[in-house]
C-alpha positions in Angstrom: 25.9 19.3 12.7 24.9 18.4 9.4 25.7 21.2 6.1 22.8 22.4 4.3 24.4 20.1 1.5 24.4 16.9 3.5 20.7 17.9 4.3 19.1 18.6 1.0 20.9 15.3 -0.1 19.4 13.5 3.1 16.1 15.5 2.2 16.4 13.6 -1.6 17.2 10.4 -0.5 14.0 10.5 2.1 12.1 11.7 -0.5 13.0 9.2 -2.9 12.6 6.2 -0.2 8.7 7.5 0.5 7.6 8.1 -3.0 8.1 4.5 -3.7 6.4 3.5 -0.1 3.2 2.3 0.5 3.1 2.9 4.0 5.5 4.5 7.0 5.5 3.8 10.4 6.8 6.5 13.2 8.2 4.4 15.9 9.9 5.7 19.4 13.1 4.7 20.2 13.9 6.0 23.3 15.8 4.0 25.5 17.0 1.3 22.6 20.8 0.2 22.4 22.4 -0.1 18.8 22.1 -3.9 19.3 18.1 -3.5 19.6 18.2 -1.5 16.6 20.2 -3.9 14.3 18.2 -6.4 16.2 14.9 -5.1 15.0 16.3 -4.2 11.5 17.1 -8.3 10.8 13.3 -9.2 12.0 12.2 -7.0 9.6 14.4 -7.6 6.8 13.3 -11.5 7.9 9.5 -10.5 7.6 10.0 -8.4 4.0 13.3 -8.8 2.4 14.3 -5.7 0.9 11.0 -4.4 0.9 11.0 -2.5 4.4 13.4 -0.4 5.8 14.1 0.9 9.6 15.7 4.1 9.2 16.6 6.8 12.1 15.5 10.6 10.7 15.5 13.9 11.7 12.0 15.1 12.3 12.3 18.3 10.2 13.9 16.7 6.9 11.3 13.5 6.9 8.7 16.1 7.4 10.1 18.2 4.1 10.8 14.6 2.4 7.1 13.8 2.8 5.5 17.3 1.9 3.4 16.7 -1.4 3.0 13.4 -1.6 0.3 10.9 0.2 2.4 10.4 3.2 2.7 14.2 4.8 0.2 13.8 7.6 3.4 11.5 9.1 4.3 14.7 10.3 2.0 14.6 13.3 3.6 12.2 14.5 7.3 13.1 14.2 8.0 14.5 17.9 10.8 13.8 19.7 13.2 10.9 19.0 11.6 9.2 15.3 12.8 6.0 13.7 10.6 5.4 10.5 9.7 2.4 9.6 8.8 2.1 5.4 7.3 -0.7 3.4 7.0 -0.5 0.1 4.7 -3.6 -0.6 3.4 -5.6 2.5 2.5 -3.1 5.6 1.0 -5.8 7.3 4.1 -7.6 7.5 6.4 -4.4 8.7 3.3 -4.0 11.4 3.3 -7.3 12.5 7.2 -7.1 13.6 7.2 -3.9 14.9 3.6 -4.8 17.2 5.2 -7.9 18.4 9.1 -5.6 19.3 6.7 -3.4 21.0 5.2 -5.9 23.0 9.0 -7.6 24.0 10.5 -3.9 24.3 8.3 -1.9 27.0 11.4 1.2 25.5 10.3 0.8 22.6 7.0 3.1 21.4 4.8 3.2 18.0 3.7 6.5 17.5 1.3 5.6 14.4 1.7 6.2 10.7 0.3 6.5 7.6 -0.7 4.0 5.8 -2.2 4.0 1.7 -2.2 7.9 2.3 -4.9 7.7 5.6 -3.3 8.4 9.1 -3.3 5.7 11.7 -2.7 5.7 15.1 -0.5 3.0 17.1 -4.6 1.2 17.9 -4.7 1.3 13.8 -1.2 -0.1 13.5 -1.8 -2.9 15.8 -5.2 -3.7 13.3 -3.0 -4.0 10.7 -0.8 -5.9 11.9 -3.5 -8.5 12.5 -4.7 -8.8 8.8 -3.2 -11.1 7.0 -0.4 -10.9 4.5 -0.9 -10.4 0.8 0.6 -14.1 0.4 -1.9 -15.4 3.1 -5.1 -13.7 1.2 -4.1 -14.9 -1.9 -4.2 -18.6 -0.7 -7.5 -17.9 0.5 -8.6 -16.4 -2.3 -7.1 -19.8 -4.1 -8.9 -21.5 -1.8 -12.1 -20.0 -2.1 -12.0 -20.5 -6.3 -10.7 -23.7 -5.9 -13.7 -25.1 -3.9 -16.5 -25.0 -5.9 -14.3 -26.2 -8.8 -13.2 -29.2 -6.4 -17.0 -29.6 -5.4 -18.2 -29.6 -9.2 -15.7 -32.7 -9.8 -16.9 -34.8 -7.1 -20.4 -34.4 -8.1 -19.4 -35.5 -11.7 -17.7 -38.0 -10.8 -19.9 -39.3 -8.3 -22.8 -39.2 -11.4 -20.2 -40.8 -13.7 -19.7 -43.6 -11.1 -23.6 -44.0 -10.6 -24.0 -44.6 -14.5 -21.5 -46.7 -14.9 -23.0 -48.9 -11.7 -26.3 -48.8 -13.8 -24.8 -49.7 -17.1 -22.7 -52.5 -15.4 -26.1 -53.7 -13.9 -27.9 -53.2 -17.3 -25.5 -55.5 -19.2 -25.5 -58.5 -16.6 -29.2 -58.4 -17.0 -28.8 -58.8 -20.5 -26.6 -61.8 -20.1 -28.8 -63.5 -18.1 -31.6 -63.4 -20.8 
């Protein structure tokens, strides 16, 4: 049994934890050993770095942590045995591992989350886990720029080529005079 110190510091460090977070997940863990967990904690560290964290919570102080801030309607979802799952840049990514653990774990159960402040449920959280990353849609977006630029070139230098041709055909008829 925790003291009513250990909570309110528990309580802090939560809160702390969510107000930089982007997005939290509310995962079931019924069922898992310790080895699934740490198991699960390395994919995701592999997937974001230090940027999401698996964390094990008690209902009550993640539902005080997240009162006020963008992330309270968690709370429906924080029945029963919660891990949290929270990113704090690429929720995509932290969805994508913990869609594709749920599919290899038939124990292991996403509840939903919030994500940007709007609830989602565990149909949401498989959507988002099928969007790309923030890396991938940059490329395309680099892509996407890059093309018409790339397409521009070839036509200039495709015109370049043509008037050089006609100036190279130009001066050989003047020789010949």
């Amino acid at each position: 049994m925790l003291t009513r110190q250990q909570k309110t510091e528990q309580i802090e460090a939560l809160r702390n934890k969510v107000a930089g977070a982007n997005s939290l997940i509310a995962v079931d863990f019924r069922g898992m050993t310790v080895d699934n967990a740490n198991a699960l904690r390395a994919k995701l560290r592999a997937a974001g770095g230090k940027q999401i964290e698996y964390r094990v919570a008690k209902n009550t102080l993640l539902t005080i942590a997240t009162r006020g801030t963008p992330h309270e309607p968690i709370a429906r979802h924080l029945q029963g045995p919660t891990a949290i799952a929270i990113a704090f840049e690429e929720p995509s990514a932290m969805a994508k591992v913990l869609v594709a653990y749920a599919k290899e774990n038939e124990k292991f159960r996403i509840k939903g989350g919030v994500v940007d402040g709007e609830l989602v449920d565990p149909a949401g959280v498989a959507v988002l886990a099928q969007l790309p990353s923030k890396l991938e849609l940059r490329g395309m977006l680099a892509g996407t720029l890059q093309s018409p630029l790339r397409n521009l070139a070839g036509t200039l230098q495709s015109l370049l080529g043509h008037l050089r041709n006609a100036l190279e055909q130009r001066q050989q008829k003047l020789e010949a005079n």
